[in-house]
C-alpha positions in Angstrom: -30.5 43.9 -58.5 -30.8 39.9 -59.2 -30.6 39.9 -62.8 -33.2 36.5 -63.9 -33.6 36.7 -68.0 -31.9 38.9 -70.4 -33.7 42.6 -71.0 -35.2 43.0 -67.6 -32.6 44.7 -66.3 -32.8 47.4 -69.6 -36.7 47.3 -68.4 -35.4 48.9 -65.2 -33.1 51.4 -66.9 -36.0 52.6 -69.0 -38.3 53.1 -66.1 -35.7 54.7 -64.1 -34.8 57.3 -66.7 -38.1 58.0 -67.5 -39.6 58.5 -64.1 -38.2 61.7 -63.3 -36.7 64.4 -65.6 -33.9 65.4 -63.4 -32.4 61.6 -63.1 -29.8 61.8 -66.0 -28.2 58.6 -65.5 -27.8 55.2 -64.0 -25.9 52.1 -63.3 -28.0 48.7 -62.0 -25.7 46.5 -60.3 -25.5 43.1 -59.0 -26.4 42.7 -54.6 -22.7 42.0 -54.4 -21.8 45.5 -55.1 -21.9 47.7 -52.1 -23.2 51.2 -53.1 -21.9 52.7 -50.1 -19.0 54.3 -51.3 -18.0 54.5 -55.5 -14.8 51.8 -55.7 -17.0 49.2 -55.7 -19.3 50.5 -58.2 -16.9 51.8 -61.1 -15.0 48.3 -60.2 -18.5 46.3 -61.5 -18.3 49.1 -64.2 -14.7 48.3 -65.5 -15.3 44.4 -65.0 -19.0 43.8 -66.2 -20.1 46.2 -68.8 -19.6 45.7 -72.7 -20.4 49.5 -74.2 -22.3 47.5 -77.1 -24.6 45.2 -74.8 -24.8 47.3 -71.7 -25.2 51.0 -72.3 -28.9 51.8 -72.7 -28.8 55.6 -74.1 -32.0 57.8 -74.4 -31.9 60.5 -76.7 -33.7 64.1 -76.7 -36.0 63.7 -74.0 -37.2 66.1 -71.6 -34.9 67.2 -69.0 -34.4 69.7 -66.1 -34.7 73.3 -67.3 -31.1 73.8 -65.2 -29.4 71.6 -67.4 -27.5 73.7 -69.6 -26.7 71.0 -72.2 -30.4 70.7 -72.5 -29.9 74.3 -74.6 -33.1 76.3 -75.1 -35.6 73.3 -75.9 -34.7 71.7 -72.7 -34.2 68.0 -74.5 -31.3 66.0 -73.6 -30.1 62.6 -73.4 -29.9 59.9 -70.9 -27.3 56.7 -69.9 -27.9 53.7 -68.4 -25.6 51.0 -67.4 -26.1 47.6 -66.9 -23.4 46.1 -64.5 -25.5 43.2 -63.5 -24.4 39.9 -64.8 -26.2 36.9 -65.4 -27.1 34.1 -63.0 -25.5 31.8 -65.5 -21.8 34.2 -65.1 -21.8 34.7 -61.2 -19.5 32.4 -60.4 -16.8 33.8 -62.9 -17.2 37.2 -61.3 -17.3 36.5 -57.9 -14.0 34.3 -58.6 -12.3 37.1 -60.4 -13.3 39.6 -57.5 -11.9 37.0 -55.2 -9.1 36.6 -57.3 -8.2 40.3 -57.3 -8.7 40.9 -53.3 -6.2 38.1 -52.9 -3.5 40.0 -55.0 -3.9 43.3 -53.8 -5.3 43.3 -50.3 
């Protein structure tokens, strides 16, 4: 996702999440990440996400009946993760990626 003003990606968590009971979590990234294979995701994980800003969590809310953490009422929580960064911050991350490919590839 192309991140333009702060929030709307949070906008996009919430709709996710509440779209579909079984969908327990999420993580929005930036159209640099491939989401082919997971390195490159938990990589935009460890390098873009502040726990305090970024984690959007969803408490007792209706979830699949399989869920055993969902107990007898069936309610359970729900994480999103914002990993997209701000126009304004591309460049830093894209020269830190660089960066990093050029001192371990």
């Amino acid at each position: 996702m192309k991140k333009r003003q702060y929030g709307e990606v949070k906008n996009v968590i919430a709709a996710t999440l509440g779209c579909h009971y079984d969908i327990k979590q999420v993580i929005l990234v930036d159209e640099d990440i491939s989401i082919d294979s997971p390195g490159p995701i938990e990589w935009a994980v460890a390098t873009r996400i502040q726990a305090n800003i970024d984690l959007v969590v969803i408490n007792r809310v209706l979830g699949s009946k399989l869920d055993p953490s969902g107990k007898n009422l069936g309610l359970i929580s729900k994480i999103g993760l914002d990993a997209a960064t701000y126009p304004d911050m591309q460049e830093l991350f894209m020269s830190v990626k660089c960066r990093a490919k050029s001192n371990w590839i």
